[in-house]
N, CA and C atoms as a LAMMPS dump frame, in Angstrom:
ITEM: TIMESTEP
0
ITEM: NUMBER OF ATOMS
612
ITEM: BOX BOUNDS ff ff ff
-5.0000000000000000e+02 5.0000000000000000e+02
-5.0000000000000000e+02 5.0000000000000000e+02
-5.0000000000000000e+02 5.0000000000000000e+02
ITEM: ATOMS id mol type element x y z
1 1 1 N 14.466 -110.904 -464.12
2 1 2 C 14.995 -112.283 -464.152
3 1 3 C 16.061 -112.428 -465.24
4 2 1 N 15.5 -112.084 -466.554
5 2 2 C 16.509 -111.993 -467.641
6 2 3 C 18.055 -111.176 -467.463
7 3 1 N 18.019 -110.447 -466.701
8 3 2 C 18.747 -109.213 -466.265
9 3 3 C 19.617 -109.776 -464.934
10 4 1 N 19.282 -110.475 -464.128
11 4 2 C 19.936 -111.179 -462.955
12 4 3 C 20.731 -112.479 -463.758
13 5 1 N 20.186 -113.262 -464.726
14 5 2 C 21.037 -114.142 -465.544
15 5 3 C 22.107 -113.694 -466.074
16 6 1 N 21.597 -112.828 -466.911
17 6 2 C 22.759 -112.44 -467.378
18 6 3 C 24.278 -111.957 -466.704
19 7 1 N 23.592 -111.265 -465.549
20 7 2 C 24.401 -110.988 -464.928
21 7 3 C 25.307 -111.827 -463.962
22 8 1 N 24.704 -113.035 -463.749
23 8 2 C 25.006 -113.939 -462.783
24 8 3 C 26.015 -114.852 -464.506
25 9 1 N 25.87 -114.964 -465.611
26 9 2 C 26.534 -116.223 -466.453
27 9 3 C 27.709 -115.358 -466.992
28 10 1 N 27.884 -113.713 -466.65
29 10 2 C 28.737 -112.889 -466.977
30 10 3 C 29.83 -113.131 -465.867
31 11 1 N 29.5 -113.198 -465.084
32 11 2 C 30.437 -112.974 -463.56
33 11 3 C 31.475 -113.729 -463.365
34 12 1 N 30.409 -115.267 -463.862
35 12 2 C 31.183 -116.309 -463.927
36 12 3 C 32.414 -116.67 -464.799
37 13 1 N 31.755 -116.225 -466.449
38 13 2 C 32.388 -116.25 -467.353
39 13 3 C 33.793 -115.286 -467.333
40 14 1 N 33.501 -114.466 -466.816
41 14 2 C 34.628 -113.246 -466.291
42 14 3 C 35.784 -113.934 -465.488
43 15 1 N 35.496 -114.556 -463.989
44 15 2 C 36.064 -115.612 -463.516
45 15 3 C 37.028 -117.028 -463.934
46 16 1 N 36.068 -117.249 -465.062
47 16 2 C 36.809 -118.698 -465.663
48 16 3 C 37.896 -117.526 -466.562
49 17 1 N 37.697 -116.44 -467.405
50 17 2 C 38.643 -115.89 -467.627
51 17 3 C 39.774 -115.273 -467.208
52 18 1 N 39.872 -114.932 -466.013
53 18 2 C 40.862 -114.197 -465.34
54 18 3 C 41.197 -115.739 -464.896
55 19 1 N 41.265 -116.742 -463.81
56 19 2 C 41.624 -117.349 -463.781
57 19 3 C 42.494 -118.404 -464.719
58 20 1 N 42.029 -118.695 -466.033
59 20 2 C 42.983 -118.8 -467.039
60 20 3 C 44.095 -118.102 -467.098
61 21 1 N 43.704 -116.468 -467.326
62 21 2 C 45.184 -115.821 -468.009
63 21 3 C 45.891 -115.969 -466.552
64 22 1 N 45.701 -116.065 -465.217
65 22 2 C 46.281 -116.541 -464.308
66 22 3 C 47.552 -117.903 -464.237
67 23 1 N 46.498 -118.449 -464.763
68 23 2 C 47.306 -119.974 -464.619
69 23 3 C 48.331 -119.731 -466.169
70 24 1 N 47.599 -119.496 -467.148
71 24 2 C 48.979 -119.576 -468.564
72 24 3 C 49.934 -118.937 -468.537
73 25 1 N 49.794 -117.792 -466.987
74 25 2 C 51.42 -116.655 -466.974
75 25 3 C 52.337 -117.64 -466.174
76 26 1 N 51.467 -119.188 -465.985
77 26 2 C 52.948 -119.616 -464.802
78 26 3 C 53.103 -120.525 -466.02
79 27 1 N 52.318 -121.362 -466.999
80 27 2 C 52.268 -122.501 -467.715
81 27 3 C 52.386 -122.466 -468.944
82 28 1 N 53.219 -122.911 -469.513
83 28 2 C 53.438 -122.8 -471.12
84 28 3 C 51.994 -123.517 -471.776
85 29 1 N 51.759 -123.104 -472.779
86 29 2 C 50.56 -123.718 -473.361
87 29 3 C 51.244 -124.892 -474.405
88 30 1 N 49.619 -125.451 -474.476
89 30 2 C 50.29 -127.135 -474.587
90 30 3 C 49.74 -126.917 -476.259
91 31 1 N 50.27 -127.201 -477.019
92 31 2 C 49.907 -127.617 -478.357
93 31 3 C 49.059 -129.427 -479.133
94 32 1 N 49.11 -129.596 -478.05
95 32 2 C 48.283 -131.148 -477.517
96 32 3 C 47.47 -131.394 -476.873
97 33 1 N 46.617 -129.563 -476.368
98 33 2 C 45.761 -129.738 -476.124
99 33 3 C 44.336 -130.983 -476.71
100 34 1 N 43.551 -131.206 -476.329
101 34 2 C 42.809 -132.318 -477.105
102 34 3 C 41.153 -131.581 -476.276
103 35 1 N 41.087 -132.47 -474.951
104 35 2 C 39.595 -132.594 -473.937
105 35 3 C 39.721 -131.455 -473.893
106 36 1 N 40.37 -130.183 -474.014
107 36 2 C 40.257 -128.889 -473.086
108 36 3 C 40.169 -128.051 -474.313
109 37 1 N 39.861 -128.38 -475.412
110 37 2 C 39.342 -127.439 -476.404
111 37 3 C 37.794 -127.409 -476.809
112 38 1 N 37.345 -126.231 -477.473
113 38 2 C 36.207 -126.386 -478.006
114 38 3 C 35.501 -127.441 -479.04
115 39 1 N 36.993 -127.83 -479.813
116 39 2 C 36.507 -129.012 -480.904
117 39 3 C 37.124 -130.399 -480.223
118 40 1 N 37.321 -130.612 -478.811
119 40 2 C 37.676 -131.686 -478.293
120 40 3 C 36.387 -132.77 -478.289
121 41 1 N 36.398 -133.604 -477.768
122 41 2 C 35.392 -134.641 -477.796
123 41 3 C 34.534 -134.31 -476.806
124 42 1 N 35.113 -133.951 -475.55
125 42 2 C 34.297 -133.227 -474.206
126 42 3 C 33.148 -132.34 -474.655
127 43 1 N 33.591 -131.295 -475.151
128 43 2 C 32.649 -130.357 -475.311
129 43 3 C 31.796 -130.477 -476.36
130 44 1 N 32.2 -131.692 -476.918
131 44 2 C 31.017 -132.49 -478.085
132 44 3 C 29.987 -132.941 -477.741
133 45 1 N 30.422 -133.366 -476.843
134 45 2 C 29.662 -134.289 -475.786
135 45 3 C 28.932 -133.622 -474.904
136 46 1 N 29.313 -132.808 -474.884
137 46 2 C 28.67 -131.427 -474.04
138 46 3 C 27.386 -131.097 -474.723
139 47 1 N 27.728 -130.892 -475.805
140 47 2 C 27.038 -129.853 -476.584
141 47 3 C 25.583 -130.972 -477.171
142 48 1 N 26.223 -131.909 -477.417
143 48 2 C 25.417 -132.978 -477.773
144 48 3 C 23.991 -132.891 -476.42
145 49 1 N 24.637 -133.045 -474.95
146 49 2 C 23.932 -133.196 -473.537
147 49 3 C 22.901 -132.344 -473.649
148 50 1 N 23.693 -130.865 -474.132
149 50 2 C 22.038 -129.467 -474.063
150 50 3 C 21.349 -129.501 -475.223
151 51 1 N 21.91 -130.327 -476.187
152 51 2 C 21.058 -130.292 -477.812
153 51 3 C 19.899 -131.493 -477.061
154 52 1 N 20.431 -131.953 -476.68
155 52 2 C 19.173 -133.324 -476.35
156 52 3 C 18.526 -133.281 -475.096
157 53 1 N 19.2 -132.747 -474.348
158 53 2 C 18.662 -132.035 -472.865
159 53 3 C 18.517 -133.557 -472.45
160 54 1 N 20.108 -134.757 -472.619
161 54 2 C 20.196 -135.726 -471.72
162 54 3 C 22.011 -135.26 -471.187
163 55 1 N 21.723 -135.413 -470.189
164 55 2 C 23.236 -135.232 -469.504
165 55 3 C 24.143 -136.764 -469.588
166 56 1 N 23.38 -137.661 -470.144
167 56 2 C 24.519 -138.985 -469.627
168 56 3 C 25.262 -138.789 -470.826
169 57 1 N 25.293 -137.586 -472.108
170 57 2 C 26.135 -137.257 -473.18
171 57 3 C 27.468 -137.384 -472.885
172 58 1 N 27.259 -136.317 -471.578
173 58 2 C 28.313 -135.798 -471.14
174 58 3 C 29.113 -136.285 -469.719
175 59 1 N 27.85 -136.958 -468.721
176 59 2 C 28.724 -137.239 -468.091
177 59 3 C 29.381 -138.446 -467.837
178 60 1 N 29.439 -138.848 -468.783
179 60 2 C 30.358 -140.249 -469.062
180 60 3 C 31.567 -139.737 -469.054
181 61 1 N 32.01 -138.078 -468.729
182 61 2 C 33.615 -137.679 -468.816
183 61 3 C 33.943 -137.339 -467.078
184 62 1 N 33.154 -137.596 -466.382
185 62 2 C 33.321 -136.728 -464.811
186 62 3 C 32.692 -138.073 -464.081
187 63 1 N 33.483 -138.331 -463.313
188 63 2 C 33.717 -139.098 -462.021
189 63 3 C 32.383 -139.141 -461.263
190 64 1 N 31.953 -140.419 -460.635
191 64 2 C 30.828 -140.375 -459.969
192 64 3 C 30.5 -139.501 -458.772
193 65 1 N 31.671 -139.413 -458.144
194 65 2 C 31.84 -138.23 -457.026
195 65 3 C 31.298 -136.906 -457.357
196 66 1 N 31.801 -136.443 -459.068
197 66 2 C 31.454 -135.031 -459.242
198 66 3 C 29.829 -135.211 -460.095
199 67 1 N 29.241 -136.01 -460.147
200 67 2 C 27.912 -135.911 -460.686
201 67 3 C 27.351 -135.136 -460.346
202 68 1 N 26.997 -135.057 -459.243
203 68 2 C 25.874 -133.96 -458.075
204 68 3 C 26.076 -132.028 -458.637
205 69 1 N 27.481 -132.118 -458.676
206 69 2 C 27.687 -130.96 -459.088
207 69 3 C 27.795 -130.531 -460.308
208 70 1 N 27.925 -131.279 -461.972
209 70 2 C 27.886 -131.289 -462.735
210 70 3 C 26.627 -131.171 -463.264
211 71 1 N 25.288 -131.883 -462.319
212 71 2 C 24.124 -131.961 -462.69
213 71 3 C 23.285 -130.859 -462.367
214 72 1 N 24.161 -130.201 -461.207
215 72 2 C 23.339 -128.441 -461.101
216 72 3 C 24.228 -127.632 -462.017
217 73 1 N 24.847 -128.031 -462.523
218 73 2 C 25.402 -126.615 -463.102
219 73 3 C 24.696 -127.179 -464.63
220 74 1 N 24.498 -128.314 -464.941
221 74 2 C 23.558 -128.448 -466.131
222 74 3 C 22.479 -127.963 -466.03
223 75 1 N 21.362 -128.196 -465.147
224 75 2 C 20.381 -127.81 -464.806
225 75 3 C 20.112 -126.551 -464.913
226 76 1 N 20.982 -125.773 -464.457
227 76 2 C 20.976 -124.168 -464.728
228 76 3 C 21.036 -123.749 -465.855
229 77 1 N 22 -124.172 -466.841
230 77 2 C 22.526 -123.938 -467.731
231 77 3 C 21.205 -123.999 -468.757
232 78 1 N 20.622 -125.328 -468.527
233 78 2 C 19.506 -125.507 -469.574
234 78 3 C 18.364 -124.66 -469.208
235 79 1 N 18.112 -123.913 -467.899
236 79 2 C 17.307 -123.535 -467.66
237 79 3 C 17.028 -122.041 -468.11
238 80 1 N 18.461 -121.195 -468.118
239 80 2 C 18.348 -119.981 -468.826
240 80 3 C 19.137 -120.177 -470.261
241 81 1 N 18.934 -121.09 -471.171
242 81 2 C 19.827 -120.836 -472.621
243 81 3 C 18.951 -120.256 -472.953
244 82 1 N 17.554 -120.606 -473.043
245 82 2 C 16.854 -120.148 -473.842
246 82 3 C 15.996 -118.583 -473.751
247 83 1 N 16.482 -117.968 -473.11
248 83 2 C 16.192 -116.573 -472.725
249 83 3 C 16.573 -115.373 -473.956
250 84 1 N 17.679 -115.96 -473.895
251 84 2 C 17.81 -114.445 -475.4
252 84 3 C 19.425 -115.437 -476.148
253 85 1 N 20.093 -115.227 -477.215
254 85 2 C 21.325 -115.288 -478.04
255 85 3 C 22.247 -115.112 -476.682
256 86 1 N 22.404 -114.432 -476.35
257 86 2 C 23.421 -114.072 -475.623
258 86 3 C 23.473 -114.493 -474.602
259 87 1 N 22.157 -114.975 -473.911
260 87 2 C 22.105 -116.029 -472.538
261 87 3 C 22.127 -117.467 -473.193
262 88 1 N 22.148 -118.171 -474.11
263 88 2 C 22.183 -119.416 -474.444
264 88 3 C 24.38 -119.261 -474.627
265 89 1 N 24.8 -118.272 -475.074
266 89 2 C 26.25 -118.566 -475.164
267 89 3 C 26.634 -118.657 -473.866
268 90 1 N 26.933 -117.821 -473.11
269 90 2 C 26.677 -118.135 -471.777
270 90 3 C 27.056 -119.303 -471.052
271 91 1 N 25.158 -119.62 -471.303
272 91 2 C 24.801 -120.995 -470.329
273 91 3 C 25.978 -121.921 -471.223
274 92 1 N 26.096 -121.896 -472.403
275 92 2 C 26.946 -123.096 -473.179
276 92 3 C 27.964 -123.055 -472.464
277 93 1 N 29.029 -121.859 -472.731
278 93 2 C 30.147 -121.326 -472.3
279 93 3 C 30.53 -122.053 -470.649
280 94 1 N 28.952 -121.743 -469.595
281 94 2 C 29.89 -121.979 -468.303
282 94 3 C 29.408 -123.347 -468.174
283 95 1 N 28.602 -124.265 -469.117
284 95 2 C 28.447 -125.796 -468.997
285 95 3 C 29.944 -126.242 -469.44
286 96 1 N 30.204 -126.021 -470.477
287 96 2 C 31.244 -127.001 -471.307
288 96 3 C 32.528 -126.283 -470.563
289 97 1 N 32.892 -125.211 -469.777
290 97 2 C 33.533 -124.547 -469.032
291 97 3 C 34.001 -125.783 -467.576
292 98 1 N 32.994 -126.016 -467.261
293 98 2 C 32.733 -126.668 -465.402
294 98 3 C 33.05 -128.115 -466.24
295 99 1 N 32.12 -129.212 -467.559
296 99 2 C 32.547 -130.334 -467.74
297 99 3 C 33.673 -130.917 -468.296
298 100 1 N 34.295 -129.923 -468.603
299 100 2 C 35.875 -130.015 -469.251
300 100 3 C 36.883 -129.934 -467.357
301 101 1 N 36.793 -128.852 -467.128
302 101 2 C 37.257 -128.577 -465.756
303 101 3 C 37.001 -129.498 -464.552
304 102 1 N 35.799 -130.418 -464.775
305 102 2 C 35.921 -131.602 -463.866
306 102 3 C 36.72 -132.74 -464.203
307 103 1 N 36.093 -132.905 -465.598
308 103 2 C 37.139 -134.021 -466.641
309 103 3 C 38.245 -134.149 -465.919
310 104 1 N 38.971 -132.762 -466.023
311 104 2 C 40.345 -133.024 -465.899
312 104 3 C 40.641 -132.56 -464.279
313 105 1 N 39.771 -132.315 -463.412
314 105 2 C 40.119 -132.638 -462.069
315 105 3 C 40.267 -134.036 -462.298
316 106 1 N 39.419 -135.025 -462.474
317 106 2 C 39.287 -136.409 -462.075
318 106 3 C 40.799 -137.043 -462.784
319 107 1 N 41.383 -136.675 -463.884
320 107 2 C 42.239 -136.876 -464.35
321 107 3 C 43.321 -136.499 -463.683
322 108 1 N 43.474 -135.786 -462.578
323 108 2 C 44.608 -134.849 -461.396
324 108 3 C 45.399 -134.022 -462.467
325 109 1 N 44.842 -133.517 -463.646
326 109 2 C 45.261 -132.594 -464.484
327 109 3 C 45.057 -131.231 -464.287
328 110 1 N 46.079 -130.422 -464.543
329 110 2 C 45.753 -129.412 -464.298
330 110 3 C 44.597 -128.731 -465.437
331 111 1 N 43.896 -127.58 -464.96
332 111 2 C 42.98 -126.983 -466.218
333 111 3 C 43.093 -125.251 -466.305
334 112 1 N 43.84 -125.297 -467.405
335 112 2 C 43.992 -123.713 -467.389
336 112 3 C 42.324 -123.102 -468.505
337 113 1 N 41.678 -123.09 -468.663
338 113 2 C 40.54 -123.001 -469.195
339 113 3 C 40.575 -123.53 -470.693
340 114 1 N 39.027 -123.179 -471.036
341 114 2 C 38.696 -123.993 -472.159
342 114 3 C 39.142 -123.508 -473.33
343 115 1 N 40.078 -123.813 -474.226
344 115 2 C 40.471 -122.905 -474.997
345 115 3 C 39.512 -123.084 -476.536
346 116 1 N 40.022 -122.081 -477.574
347 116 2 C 38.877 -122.072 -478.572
348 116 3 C 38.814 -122.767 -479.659
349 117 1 N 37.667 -122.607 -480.47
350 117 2 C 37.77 -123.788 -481.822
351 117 3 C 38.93 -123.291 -482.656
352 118 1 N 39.744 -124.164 -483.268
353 118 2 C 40.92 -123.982 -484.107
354 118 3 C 42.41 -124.123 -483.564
355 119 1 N 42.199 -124.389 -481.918
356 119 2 C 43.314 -124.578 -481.113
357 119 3 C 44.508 -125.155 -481.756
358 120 1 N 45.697 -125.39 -482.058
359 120 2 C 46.569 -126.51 -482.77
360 120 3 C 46.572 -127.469 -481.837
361 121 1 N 46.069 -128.906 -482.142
362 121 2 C 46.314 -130.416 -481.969
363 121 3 C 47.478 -131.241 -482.438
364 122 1 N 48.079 -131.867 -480.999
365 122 2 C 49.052 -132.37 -481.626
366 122 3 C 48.297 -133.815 -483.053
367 123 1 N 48.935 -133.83 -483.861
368 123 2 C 49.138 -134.458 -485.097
369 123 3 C 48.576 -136.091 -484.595
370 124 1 N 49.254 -136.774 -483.59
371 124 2 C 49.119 -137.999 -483.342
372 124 3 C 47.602 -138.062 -482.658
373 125 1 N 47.178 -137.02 -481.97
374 125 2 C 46.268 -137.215 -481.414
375 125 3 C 44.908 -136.839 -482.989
376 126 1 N 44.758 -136.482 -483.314
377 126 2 C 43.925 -135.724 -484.555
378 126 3 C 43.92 -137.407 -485.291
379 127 1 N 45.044 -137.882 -485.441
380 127 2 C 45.289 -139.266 -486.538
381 127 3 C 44.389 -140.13 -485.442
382 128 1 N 44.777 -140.18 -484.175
383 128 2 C 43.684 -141.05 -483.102
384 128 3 C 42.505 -140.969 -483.642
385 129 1 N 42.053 -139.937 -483.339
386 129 2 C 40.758 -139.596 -483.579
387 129 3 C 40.018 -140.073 -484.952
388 130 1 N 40.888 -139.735 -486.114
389 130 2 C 40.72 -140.398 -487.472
390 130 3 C 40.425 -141.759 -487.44
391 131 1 N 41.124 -142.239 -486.453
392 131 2 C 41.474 -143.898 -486.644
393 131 3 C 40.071 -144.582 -486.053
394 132 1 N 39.411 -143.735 -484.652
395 132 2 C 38.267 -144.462 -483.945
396 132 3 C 37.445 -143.956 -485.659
397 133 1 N 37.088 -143.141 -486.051
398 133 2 C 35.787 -142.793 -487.063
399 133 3 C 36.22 -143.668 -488.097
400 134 1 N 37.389 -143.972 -488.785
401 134 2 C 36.926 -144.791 -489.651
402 134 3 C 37.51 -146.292 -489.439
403 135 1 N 37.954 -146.741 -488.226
404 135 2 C 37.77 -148.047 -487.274
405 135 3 C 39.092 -149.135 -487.877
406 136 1 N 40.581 -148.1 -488.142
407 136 2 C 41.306 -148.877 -488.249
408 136 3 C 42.488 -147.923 -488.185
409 137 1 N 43.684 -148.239 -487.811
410 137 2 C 44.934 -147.684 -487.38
411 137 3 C 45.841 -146.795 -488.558
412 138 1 N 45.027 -147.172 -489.694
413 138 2 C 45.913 -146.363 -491.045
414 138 3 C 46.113 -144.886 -490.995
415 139 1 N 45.374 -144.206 -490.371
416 139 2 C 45.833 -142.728 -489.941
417 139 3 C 47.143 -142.728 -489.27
418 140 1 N 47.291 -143.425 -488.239
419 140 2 C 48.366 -143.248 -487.24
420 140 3 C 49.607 -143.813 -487.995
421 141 1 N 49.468 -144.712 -489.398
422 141 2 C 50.447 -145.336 -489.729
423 141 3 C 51.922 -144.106 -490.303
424 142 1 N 53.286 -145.058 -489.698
425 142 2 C 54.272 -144.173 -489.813
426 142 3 C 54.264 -143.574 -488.666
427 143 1 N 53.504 -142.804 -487.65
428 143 2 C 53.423 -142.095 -486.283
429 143 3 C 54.096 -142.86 -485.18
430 144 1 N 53.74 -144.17 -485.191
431 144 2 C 54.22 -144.663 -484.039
432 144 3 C 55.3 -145.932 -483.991
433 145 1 N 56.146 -145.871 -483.471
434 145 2 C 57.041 -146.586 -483.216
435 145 3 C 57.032 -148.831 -483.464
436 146 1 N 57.453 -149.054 -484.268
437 146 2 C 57.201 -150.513 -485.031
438 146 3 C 56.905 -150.745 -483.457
439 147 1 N 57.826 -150.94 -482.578
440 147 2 C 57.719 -151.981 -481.312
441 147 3 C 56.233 -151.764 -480.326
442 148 1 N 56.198 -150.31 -480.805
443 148 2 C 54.869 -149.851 -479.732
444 148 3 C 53.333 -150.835 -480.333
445 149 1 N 53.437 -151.461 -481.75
446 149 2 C 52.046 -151.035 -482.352
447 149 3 C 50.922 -152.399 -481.737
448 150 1 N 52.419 -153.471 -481.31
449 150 2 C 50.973 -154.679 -480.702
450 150 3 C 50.356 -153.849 -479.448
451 151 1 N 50.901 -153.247 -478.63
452 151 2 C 50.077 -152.628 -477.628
453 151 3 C 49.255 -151.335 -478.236
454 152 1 N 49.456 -150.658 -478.978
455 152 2 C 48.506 -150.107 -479.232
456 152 3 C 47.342 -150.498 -480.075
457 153 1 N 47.473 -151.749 -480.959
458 153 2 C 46.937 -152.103 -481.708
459 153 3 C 45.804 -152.562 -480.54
460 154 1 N 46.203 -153.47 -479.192
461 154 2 C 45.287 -154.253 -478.343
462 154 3 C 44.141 -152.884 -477.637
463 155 1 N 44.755 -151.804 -477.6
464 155 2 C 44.138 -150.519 -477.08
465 155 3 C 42.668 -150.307 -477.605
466 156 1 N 43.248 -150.212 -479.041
467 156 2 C 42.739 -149.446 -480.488
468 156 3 C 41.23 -150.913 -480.566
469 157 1 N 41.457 -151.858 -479.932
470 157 2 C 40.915 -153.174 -480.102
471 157 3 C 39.694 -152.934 -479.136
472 158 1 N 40.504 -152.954 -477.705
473 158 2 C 39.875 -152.43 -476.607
474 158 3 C 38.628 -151.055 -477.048
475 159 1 N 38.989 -149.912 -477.845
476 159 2 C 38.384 -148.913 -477.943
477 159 3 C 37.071 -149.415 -478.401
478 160 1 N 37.375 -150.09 -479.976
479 160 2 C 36.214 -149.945 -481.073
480 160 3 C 34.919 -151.219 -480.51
481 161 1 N 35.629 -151.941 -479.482
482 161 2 C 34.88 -153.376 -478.763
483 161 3 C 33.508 -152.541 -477.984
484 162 1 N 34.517 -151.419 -476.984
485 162 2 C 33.116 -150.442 -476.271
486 162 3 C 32.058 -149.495 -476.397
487 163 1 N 33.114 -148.907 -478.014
488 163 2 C 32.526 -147.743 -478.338
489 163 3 C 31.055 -147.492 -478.438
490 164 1 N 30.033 -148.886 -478.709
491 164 2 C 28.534 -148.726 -479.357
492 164 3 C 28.172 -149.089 -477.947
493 165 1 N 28.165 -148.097 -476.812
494 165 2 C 27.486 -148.053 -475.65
495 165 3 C 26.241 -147.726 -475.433
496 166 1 N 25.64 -148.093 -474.608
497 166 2 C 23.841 -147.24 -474.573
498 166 3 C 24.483 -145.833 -474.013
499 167 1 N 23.795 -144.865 -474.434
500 167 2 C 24.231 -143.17 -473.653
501 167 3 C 23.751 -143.142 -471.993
502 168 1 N 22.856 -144.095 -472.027
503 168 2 C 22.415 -143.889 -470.708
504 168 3 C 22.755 -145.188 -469.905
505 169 1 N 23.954 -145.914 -470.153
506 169 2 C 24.18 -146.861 -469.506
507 169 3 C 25.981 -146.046 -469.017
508 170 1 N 26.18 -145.474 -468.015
509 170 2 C 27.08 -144.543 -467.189
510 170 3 C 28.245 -145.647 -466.817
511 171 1 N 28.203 -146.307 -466.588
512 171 2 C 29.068 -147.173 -466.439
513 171 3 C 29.91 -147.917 -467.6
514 172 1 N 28.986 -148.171 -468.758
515 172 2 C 29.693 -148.962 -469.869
516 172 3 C 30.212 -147.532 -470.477
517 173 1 N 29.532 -146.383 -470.101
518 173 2 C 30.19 -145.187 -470.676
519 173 3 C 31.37 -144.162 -470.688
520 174 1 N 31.928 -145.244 -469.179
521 174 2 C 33.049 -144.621 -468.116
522 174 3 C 34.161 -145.539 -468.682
523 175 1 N 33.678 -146.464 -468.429
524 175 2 C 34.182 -147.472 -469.152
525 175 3 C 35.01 -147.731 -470.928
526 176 1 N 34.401 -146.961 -471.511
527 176 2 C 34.535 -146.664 -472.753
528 176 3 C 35.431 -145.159 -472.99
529 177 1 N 35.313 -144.451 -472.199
530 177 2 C 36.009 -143.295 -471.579
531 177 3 C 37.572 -144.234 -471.676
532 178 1 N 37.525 -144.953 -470.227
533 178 2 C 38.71 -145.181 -469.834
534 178 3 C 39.452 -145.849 -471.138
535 179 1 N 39.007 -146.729 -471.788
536 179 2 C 40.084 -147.262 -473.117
537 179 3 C 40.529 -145.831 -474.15
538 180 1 N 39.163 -145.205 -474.264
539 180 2 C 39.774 -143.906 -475.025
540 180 3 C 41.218 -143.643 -474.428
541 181 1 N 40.939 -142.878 -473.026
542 181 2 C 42.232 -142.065 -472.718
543 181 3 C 43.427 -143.047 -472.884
544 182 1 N 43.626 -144.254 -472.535
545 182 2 C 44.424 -145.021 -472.678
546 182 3 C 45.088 -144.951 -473.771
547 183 1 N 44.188 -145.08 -474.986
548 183 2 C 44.528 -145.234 -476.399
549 183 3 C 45.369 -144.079 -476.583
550 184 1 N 44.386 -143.237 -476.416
551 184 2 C 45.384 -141.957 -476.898
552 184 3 C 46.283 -141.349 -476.424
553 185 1 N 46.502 -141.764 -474.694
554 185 2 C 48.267 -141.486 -474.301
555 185 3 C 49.112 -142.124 -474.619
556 186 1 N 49.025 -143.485 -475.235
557 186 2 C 49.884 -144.503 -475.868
558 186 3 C 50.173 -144.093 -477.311
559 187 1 N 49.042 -143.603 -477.966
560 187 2 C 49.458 -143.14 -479.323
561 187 3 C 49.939 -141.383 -479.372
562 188 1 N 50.036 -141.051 -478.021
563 188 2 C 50.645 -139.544 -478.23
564 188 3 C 52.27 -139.831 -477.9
565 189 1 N 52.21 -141.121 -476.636
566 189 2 C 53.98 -141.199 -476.337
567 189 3 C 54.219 -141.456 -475.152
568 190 1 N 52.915 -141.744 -474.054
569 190 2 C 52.737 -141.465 -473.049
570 190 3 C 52.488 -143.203 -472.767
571 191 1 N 53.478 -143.961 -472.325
572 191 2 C 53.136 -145.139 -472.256
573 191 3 C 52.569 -145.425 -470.696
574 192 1 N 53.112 -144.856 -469.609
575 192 2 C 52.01 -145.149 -468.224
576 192 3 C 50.679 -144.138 -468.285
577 193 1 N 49.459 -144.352 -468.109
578 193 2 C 48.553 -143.702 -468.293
579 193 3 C 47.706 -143.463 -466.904
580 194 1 N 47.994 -144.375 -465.996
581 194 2 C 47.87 -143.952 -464.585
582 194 3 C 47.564 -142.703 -464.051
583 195 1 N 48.772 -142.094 -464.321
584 195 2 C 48.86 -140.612 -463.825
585 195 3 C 48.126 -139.693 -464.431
586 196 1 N 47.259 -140.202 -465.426
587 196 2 C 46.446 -138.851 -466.416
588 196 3 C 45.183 -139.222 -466.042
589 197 1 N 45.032 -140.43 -464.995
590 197 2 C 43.917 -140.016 -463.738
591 197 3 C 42.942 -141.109 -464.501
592 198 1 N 42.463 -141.119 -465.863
593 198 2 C 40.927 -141.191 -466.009
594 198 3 C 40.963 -143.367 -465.708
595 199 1 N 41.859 -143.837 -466.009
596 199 2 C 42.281 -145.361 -465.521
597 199 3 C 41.527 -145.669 -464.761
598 200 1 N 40.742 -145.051 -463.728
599 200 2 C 39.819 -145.318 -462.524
600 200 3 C 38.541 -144.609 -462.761
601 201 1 N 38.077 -144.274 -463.974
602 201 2 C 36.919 -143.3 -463.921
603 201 3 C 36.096 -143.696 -462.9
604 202 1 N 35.674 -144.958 -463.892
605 202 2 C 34.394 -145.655 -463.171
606 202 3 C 34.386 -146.779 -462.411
607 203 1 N 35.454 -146.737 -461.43
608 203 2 C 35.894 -147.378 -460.251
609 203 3 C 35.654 -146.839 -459.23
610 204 1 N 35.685 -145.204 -459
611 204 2 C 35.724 -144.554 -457.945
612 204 3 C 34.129 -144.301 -457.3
């Protein structure tokens, strides 16, 4: 059994790798990566889901459509971590692998795989992030454009209003999702946010 896992979370992992170096020989890599890194919020959230062995951690980032399938590949995942060191990286590896990679299906983003802790972040997005933890815009100050800041300021408003959600209330959690991404394509430069998909999380 131990021996068929392994072999079955190798195969995969092999897969999500070749498929990456696939996709980065057509795609320049993004230095703004954010959701698609290891120290992104996704895979926090991830990681948070198998530390507590509750999935609504995580799937407050994937579309109601992809639940079904997010919830077997959790299921699995939690079911062999605990087998040996090397089957818990693994199971981590092809969870936070598949919930990053749905993320950003639902987003109509492309996903060249999960890249690693220490990735370079663009600057504006890192100051975002600063700004939700200590619950005011002075990180970002100087970053963004005088005319932009009443709309981002109403964003940044929008964010910190949803943020204290129940984990297991999926909807106020999609919900809270959607002002994130908002926030932070407005404070990267990205003023229509439509097209980066998540606007409809928890509509669909």
């Amino acid at each position: 059994m131990k021996t068929d896992v392994m072999k079955f979370f190798m195969k995969k992992s092999l897969l999500g790798v070749v498929a990456a170096v696939g996709i980065m020989l057509i795609a320049p890599l993004s230095a703004s990566a954010h959701c698609d890194t290891m120290d992104g919020p996704t895979v926090k959230d991830g990681r948070k889901a198998m530390e507590t062995n509750n999935i609504n951690y995580a799937m407050k980032w994937v579309q109601p459509k992809y639940e079904k399938e997010i919830e077997q590949i959790f299921e699995l995942s939690m079911k062999v971590k605990d087998l040996s060191p090397d089957a818990k990286e693994l199971a981590e590896k092809y969870f936070f692998e598949n919930l990053v990679r749905l993320h950003r299906t639902g987003e109509n983003a492309p996903f060249d795989g999960l890249k690693a802790s220490g990735t370079p972040i663009d600057e504006k997005l890192l100051a975002a992030d600063k700004s939700i933890d200590v619950g005011n815009l002075s990180p970002l100050k100087n970053m963004i454009e005088k005319e932009k800041m009443p709309e981002l300021k109403e964003r940044f408003k929008k964010v910190m209003a949803l943020k204290n959600f129940d984990v297991d209330n999926l909807e106020a959690g999609r919900e809270y999702i959607e002002a994130y991404v908002k926030f932070f394509k407005f404070a990267e430069g990205e003023d229509e946010v439509d097209h980066h998909g998540m606007e409809n999380v928890h509509k669909n």
